[in-house]
Backbone as CSV, one residue per row, in Angstrom:
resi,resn,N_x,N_y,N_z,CA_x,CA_y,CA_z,C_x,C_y,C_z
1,UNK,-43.169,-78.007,34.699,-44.036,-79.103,34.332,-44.833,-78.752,33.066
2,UNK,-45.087,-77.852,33.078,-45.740,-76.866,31.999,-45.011,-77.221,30.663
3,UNK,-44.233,-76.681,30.722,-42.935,-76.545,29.772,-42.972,-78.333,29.162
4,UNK,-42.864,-79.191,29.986,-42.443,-80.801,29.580,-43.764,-80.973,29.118
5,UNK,-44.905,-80.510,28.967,-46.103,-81.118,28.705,-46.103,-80.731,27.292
6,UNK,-46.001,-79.383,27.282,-46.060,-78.344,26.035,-45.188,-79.396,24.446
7,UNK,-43.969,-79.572,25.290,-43.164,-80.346,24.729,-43.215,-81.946,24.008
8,UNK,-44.069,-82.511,24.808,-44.911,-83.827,24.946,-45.441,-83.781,23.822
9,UNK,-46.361,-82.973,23.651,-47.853,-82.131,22.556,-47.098,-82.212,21.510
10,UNK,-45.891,-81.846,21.309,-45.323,-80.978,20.329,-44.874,-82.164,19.539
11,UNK,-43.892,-83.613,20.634,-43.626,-84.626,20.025,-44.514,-84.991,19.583
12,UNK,-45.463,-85.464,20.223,-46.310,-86.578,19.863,-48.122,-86.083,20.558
13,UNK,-48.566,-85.220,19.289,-50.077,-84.867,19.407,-50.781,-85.794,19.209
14,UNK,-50.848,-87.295,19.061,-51.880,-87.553,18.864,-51.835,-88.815,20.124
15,UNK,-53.095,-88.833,20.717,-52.880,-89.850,21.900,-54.129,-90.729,22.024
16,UNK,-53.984,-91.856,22.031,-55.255,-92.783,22.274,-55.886,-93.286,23.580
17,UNK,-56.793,-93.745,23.558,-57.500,-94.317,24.635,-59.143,-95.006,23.810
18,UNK,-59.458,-95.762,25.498,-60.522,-96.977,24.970,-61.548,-96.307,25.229
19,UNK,-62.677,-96.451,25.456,-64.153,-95.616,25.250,-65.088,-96.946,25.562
20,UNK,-65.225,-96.972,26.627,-66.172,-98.439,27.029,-67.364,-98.350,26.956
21,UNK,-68.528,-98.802,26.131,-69.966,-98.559,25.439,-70.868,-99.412,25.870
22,UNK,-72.060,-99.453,26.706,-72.810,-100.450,26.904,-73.495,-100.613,25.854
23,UNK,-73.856,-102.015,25.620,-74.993,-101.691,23.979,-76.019,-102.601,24.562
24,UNK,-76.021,-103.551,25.228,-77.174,-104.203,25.878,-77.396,-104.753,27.363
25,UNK,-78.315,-104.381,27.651,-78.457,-104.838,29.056,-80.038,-105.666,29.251
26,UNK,-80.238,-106.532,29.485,-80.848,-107.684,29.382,-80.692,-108.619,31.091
27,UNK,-81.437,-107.810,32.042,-81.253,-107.861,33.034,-80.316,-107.595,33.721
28,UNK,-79.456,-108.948,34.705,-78.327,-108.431,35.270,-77.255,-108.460,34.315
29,UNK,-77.819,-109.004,33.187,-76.319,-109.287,31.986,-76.161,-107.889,31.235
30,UNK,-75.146,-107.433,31.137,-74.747,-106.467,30.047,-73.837,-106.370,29.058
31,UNK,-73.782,-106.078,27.953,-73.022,-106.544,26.893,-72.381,-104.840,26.534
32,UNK,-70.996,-104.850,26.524,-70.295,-103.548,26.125,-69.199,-103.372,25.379
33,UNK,-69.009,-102.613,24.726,-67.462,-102.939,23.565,-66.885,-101.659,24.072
34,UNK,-65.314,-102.053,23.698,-64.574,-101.354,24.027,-64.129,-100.361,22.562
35,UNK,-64.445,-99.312,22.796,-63.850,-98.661,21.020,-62.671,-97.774,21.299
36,UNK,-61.647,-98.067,20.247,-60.562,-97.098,20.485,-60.606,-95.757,19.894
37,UNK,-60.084,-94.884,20.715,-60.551,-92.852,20.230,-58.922,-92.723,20.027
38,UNK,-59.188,-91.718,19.528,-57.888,-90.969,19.105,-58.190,-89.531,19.719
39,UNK,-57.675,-88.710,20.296,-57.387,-87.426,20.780,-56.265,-86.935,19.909
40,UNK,-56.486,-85.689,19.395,-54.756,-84.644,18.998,-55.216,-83.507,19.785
41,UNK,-53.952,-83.423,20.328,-53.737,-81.823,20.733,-53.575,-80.777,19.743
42,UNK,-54.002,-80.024,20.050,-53.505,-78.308,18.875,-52.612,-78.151,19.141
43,UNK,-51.856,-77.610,17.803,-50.102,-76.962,17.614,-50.232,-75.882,18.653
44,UNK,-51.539,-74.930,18.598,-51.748,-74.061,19.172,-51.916,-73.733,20.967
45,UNK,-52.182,-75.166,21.250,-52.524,-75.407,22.457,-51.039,-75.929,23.245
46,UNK,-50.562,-76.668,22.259,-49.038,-77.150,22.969,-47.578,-75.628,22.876
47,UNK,-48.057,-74.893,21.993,-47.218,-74.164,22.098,-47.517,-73.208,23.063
48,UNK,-49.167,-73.113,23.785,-49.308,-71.912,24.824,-48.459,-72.892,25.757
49,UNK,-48.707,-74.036,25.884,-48.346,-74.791,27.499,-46.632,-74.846,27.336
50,UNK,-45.863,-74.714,26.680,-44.485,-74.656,26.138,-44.132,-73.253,26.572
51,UNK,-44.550,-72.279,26.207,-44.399,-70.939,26.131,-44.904,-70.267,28.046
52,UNK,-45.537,-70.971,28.465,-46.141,-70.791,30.058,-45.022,-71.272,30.530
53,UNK,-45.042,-72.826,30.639,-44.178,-73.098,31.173,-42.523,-72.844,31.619
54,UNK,-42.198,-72.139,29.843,-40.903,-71.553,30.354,-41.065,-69.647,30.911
55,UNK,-41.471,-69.334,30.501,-41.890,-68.211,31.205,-41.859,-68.101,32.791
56,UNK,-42.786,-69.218,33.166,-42.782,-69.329,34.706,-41.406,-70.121,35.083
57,UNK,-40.889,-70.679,34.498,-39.351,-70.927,34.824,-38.702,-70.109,35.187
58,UNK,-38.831,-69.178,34.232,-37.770,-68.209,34.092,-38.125,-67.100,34.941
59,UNK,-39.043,-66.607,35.161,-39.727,-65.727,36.316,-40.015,-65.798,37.696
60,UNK,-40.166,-67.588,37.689,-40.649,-67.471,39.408,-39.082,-67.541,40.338
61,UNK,-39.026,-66.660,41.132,-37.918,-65.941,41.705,-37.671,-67.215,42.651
62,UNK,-36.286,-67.733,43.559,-36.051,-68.124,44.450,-36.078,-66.750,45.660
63,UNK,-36.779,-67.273,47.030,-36.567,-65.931,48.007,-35.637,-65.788,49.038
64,UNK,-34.597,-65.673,48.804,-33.773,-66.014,50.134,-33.617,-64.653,50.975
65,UNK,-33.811,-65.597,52.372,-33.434,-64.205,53.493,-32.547,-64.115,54.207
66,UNK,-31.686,-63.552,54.323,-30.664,-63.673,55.337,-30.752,-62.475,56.239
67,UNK,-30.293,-62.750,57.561,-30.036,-62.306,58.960,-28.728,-62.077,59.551
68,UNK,-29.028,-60.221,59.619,-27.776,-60.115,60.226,-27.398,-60.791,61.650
69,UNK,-26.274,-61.021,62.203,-26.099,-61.412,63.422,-26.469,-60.986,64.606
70,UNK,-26.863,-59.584,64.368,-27.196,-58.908,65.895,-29.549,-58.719,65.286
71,UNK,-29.236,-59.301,64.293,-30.796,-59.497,63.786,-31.725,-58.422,63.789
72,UNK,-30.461,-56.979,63.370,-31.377,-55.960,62.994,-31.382,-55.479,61.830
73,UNK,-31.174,-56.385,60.647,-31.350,-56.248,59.296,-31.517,-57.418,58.721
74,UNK,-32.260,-57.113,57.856,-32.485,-58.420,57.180,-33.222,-58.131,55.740
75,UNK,-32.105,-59.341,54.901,-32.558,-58.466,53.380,-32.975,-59.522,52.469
76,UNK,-33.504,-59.541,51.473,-33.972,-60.801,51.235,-33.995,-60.175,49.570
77,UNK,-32.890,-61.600,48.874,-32.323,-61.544,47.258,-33.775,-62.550,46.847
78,UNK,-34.066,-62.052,45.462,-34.360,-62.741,44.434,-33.860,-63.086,43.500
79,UNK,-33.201,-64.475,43.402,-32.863,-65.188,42.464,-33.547,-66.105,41.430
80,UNK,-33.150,-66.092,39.926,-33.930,-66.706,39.214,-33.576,-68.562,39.528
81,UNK,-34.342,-69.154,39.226,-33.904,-70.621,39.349,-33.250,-70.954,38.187
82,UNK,-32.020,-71.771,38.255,-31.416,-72.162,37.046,-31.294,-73.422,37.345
């Protein structure tokens, strides 16, 4: 998830949203504007979350255990996820 975010950043750093402002309130009435922001992510910031993300891909082990039949051994592989 890491990794797809990092990636996200990388396409497309710059992301908007609204910013809702009260400017008057005059009893129960209130008057508010909506202003649009701009956010960018850092090159720097999308490439740590890019660089985490595959890392922990590539590291976090699958654990499998298997059991002998008479269930006095039992050994357990780490596999990478692919």
């Amino acid at each position: 998830m890491l990794a797809i975010l990092g990636l996200v950043a990388f396409i497309h750093p710059n992301f908007g949203y609204h910013e809702r402002e009260e400017v008057a309130r005059i009893g129960p009435v209130t008057a508010t504007v909506d202003k649009p922001e701009t956010a960018r992510v850092s090159l720097v910031a999308a490439g740590a979350l890019l660089i985490a993300g595959a890392v922990l891909n590539v590291l976090d082990p699958r654990v499998k255990s298997f059991t002998s039949p008479d269930s006095s051994l039992t050994v357990n592989l780490c596999l990478p996820i692919t």
